[in-house]
C-alpha positions in Angstrom: -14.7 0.7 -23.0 -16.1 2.2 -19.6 -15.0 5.7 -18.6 -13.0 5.6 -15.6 -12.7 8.3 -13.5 -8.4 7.6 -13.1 -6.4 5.9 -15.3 -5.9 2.2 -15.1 -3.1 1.4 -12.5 0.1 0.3 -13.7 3.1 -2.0 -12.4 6.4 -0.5 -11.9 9.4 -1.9 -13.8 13.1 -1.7 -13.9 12.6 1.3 -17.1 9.9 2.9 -14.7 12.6 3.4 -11.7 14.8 4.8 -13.4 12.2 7.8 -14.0 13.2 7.6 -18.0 9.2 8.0 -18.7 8.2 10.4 -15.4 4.2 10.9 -17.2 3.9 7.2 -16.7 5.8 6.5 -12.9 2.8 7.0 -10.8 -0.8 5.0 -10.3 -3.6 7.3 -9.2 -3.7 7.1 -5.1 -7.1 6.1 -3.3 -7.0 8.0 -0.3 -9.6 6.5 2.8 -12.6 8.3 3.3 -11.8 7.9 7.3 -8.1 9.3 6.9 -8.5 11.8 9.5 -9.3 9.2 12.0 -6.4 7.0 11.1 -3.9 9.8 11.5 -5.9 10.4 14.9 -5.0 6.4 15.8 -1.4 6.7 15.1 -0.5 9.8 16.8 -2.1 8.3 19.7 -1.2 5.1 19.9 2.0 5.3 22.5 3.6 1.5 21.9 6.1 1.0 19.4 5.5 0.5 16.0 7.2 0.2 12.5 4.1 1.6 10.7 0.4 1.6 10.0 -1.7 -0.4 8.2 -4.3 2.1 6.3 -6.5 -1.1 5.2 -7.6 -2.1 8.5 -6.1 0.9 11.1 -4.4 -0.9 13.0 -0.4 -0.4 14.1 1.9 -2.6 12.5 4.2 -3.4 15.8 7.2 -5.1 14.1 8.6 -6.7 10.8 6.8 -10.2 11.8 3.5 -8.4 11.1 3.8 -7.9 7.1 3.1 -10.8 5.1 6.6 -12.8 4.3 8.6 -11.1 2.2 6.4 -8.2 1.4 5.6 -4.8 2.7 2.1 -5.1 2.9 0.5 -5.5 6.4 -0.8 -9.2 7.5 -4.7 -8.4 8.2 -7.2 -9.9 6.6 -7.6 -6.7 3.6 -3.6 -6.9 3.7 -4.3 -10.6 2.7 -6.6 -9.7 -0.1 -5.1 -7.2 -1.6 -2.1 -9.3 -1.8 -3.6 -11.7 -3.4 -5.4 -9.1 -5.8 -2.4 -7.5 -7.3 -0.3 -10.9 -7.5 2.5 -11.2 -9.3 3.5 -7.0 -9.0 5.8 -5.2 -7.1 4.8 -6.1 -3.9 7.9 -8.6 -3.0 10.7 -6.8 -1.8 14.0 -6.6 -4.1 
């Protein structure tokens, strides 16, 4: 088996909610080497927005803009990594 340097993400369930087993609720969390210029972007940007997308920096300007019935962001690395962690947690309850 290969080392990894973080354990091996896991999907949250019903159990995992609830917080009955807190050393397993959490998946190890990739921060982007450019983070300091996406926080830049969105305290500049002046239009209104619901969020920001932190695969391809970009604003995320209204609901219509997140894949159906998901909360990940409609641009093309939204699209991927969709499609990378399908079926999982991703579709809102």
């Amino acid at each position: 088996m290969p080392d990894r340097k973080y354990p091996r993400p896991v999907r949250c369930s019903a159990r995992h909610r609830t917080h009955e087993h807190p050393d397993k609720d959490w998946v190890p969390l990739q921060v982007p080497p450019n983070l300091m210029e996406i926080i830049e972007a969105y305290l500049t940007y002046d239009k209104p927005k619901v969020g920001w997308c932190l695969l391809c920096n970009s604003p995320i300007e209204s609901e219509d803009d997140f894949i159906p019935e998901t909360d990940t962001h409609n641009c093309a690395k939204g699209r991927r990594f969709h499609q990378s962690v399908q079926p999982s947690v991703l579709v809102r309850a």
